[in-house]
C-alpha positions as CSV (number, residue, x, y, z in Angstrom):
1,X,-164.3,9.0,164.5
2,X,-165.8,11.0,162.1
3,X,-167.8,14.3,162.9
4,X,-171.0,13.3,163.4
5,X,-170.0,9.8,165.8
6,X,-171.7,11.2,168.5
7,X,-174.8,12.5,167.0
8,X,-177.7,11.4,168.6
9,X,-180.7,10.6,166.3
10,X,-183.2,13.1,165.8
11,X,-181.1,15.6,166.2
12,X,-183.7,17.9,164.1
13,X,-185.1,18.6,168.2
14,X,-181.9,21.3,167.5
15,X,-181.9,22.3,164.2
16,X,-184.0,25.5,162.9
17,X,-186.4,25.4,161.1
18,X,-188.1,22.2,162.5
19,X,-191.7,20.9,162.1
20,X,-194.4,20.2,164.0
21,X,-195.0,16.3,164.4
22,X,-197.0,15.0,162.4
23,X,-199.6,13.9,165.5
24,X,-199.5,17.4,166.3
25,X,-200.7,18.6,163.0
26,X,-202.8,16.1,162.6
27,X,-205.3,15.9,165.9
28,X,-204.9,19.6,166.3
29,X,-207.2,20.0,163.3
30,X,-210.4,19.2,161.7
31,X,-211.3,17.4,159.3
32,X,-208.6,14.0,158.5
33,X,-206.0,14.3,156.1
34,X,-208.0,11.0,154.8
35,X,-211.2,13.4,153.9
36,X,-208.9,16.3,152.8
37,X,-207.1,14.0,150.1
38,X,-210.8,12.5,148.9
39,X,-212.3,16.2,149.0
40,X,-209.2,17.5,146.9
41,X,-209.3,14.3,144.6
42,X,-213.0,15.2,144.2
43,X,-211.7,18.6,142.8
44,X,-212.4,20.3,146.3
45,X,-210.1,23.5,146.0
46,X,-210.6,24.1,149.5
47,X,-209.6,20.4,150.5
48,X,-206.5,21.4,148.7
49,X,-205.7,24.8,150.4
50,X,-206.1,22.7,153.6
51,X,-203.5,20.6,153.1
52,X,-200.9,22.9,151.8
53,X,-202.1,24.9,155.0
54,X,-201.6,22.4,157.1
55,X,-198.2,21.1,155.7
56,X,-196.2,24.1,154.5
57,X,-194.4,24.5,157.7
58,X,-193.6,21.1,158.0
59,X,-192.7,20.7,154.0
60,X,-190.4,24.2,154.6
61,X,-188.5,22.6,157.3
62,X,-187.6,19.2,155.9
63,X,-186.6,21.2,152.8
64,X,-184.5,23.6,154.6
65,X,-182.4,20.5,156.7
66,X,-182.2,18.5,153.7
67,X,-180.6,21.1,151.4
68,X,-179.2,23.9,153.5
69,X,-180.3,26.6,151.1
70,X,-178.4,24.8,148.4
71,X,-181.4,25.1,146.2
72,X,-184.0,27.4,146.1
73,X,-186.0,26.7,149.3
74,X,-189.6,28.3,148.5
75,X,-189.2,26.8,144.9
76,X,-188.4,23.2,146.2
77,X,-191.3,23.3,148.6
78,X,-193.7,24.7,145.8
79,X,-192.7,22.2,143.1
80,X,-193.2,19.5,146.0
81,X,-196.4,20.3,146.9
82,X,-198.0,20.8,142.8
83,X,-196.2,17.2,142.6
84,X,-198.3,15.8,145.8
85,X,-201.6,17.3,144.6
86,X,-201.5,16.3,140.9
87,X,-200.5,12.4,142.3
88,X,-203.1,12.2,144.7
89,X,-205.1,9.6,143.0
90,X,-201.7,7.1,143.3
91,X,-201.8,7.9,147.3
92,X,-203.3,4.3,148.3
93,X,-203.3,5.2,151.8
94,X,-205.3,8.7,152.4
95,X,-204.7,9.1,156.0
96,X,-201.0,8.5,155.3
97,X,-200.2,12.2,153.4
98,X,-197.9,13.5,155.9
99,X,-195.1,10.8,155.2
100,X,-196.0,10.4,151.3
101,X,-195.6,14.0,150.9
102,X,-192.5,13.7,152.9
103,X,-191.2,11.3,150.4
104,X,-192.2,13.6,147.5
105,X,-189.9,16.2,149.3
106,X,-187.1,13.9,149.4
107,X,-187.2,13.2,145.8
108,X,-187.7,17.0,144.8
109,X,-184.5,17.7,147.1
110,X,-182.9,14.9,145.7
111,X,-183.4,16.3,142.1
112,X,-183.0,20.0,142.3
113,X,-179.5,19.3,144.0
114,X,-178.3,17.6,141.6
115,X,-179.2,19.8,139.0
116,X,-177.7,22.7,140.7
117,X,-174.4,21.0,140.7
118,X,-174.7,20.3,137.7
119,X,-175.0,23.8,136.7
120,X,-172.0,24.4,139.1
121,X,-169.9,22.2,136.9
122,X,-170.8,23.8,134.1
123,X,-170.2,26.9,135.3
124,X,-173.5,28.3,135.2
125,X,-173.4,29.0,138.8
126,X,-172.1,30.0,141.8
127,X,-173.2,28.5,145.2
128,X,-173.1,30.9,148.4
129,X,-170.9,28.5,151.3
130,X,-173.3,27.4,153.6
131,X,-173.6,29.3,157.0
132,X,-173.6,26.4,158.9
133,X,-174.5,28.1,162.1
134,X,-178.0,29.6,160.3
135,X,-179.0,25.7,160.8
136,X,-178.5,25.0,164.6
137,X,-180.8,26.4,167.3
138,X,-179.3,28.2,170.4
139,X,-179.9,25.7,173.1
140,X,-178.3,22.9,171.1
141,X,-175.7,21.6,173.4
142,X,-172.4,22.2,172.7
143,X,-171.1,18.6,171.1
144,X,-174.0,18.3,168.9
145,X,-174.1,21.9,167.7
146,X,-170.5,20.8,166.6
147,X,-171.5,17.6,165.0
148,X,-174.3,19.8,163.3
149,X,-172.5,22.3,162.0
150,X,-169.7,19.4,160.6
151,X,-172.5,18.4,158.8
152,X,-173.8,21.5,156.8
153,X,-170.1,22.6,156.4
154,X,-169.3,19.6,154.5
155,X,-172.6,19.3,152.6
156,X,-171.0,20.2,149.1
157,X,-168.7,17.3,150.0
158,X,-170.9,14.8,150.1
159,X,-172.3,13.1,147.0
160,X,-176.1,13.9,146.8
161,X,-177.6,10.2,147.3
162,X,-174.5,9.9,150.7
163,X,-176.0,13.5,152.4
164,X,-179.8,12.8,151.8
165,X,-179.6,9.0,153.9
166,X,-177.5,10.6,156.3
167,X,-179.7,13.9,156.7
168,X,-182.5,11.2,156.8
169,X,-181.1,8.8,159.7
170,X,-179.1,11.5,161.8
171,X,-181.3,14.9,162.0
172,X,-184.7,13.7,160.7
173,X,-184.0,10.3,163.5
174,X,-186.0,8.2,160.8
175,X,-185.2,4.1,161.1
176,X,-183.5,2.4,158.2
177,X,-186.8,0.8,156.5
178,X,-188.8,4.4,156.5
179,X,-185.2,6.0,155.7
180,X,-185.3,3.4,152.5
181,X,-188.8,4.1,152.0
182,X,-188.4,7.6,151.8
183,X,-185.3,7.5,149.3
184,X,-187.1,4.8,147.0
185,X,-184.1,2.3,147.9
186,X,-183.3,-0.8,149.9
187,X,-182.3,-0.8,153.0
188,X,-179.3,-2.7,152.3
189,X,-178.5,0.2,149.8
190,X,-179.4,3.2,152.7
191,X,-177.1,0.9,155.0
192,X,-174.2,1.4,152.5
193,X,-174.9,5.2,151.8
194,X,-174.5,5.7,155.3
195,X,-171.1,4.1,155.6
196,X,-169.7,5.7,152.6
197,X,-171.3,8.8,154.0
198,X,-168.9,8.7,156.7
199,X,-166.0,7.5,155.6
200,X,-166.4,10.7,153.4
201,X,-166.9,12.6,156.5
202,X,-163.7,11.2,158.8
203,X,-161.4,12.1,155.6
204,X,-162.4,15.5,155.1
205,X,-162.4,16.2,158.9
206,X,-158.6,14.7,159.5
């Protein structure tokens, strides 16, 4: 069984750094995300500020779990949100900006990661090992604070594509089709990610 066969989904309930749901964030303020994106497509500055306001912890969080401070964390979430707000007008669905701008997070991740193992390779730089217990709250329970920290430990293992479906499924608890939608890929493809992702997993781990 590989490291993380127990792991319950959503396991991001014990991981630091989490969000607020996105209900929360969105009926806990005034006005819509739907009249934020037209006011900011409009050229509203302050429709803007809102959303970045109203995101940045939830952007900060995703970013952290999805990379484990392998990248740049504050430059990741910047990059993501210019990204979101310059693309606005290709948003069809206004009231749907929480999980678009997720999306565009993944992508970011997705990118800078791979450029900073590129650099890696070409000896440009040198990653600091992840401290996989920065990543796992106190009151995790004992197995999956294990299965968490197998997770992080091995994240330089993984290839990049293999970590972010996994990272996706397992701590963010997303189904396969929004798990797909948020990587740009089938769901067949996500499905085989996933496997390869462990079967990376149970040979590193014995």
């Amino acid at each position: 069984m590989s490291p993380l066969g127990r792991l319950p989904v959503r396991a991001k309930a014990w991981a630091i750094q989490r969000p607020m749901s996105y209900v929360m964030l969105v009926t806990a303020e005034r006005p819509s995300d739907a009249v934020l994106v037209t006011s900011a497509r409009a050229g509203e500055a302050w429709a803007s500020e809102r959303l970045f306001r109203r995101y940045r912890k939830m952007v900060y969080g995703l970013a952290l779990r999805l990379t484990g401070r392998s990248v740049a964390v504050d430059d990741l979430v910047q990059e993501s949100f210019m990204l979101a707000l310059r693309s606005l007008d290709t948003l069809n669905e206004p009231q749907s900006f929480a999980r678009w701008l997720g999306s565009i997070v993944v992508r970011t991740a997705n990118k800078m990661r791979r450029h900073e193992r590129m650099r890696t390779k070409l000896g440009l730089a040198r990653p600091d090992p992840v401290d996989a217990d920065a990543f796992i709250a106190p009151t995790a329970p004992p197995d999956v604070a294990t299965e968490l920290g197998a997770l992080y430990s091995h994240l330089d293992v993984l290839p990049v594509e293999e970590h972010r479906a996994l990272m996706l499924r397992r701590v963010e608890g997303l189904g396969l089709e929004e798990t797909a939608q948020r990587m740009n890929r089938s769901v067949a493809t996500v499905k085989r990610r996933l496997a390869a992702a462990e079967r990376h997993l149970q040979s590193v781990s014995g």
